[in-house]
N, C-alpha and C positions, 0 to 999 in steps of 0.2 A: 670807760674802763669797765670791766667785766669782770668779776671772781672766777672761778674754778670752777665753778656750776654753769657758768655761761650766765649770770643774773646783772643787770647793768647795777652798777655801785656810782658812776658818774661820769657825766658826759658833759665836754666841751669840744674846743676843735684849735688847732692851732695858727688860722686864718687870720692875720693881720698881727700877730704875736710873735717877740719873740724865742726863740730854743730855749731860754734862760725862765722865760714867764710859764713854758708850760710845762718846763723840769719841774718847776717850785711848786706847783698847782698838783700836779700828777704824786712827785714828792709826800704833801699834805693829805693822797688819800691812799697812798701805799706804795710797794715797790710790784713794778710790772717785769714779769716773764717773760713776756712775748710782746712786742712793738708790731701793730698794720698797720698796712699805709693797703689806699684802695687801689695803687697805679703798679703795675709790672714793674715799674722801675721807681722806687721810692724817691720822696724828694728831699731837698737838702735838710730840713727841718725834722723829719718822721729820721733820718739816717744820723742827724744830734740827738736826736730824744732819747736814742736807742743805744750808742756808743755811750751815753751819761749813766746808764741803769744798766749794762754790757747786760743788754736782754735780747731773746731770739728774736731776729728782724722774720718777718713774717711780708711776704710780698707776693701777691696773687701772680698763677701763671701768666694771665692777662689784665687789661685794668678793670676791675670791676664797670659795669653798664649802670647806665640811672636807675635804669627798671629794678635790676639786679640788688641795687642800694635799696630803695625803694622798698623792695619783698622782703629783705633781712630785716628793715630797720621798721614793717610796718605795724608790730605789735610794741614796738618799745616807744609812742609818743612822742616823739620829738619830730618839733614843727621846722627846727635853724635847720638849712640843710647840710653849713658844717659840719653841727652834730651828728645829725644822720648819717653822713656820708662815714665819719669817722665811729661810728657805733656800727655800722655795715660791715665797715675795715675788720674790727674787732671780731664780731659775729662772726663773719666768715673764716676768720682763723681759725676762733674756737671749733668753729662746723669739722675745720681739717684736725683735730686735734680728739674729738670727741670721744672716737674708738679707741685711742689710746687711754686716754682717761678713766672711760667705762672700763677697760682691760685693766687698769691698775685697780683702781677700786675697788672691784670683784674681787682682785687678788688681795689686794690688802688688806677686805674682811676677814677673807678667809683668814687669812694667817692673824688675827685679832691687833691689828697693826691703826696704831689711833692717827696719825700724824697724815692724812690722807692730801691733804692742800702740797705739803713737803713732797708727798710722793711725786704727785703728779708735776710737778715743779720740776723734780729731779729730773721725770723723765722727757719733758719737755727741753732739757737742760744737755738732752741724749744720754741719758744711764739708762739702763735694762729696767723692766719693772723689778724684777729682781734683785740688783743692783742699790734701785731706791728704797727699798723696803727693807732690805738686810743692811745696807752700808757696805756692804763689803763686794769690790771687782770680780766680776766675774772673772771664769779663766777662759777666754780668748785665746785661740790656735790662729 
């Protein structure tokens, strides 16, 4: 699991487990935003995990390569390759998410806006940065 920063907070995998084991684990260390899975087509477990926390499924154009796992996950220490693979997952979300983020954040200094993890949440969530920073709908033609 990853915060907002992209900073790993904690890592397992949900190989041999069931949906129920790694709701209640994932549960105990927050509520997630965004769900990866490293396969184009998520699997039945990563597709529970995700409908339990109704968080954005996040599923690569194609399925992530080893190699690919590998380069994401090879500053973050983790030797199980469960974990890695599934800290890869994550990693790579964040990577697509990043300039959204920097783009709120900037904004949300500017406008002296504290609540910055909320923003970005929001707009992960598809609200404007605007949208999350003020509370209030844009006006859409």
């Amino acid at each position: 699991m990853l915060d907002l920063e992209g900073r790993l907070v904690w890592a397992s995998h949900g190989s041999g487990g069931s949906s129920e084991d790694m709701i209640g684990m994932i549960n105990s260390v927050g509520r997630p935003i965004i769900i990866a899975g490293d396969r184009k087509q998520s699997s039945e477990l990563v597709r529970k995990v995700n409908a339990s926390f109704n968080s954005v499924l996040f599923e690569p154009k194609k399925d992530l390569s080893v190699d690919m796992k590998r380069s994401l996950a090879k500053d973050a220490k983790i030797s199980n390759p469960h974990e890695r693979d599934a800290y890869a997952a994550a990693a790579y979300a964040f990577k697509s998410y990043v300039a959204k983020f920097t783009h709120a954040e900037h904004l949300a200094k500017r406008r002296n806006a504290d609540n910055i993890d909320e923003i970005k949440a929001k707009v992960v969530l598809k609200h404007s940065v605007d949208e999350a920073i003020t509370g209030r709908k844009a006006n859409r033609r």
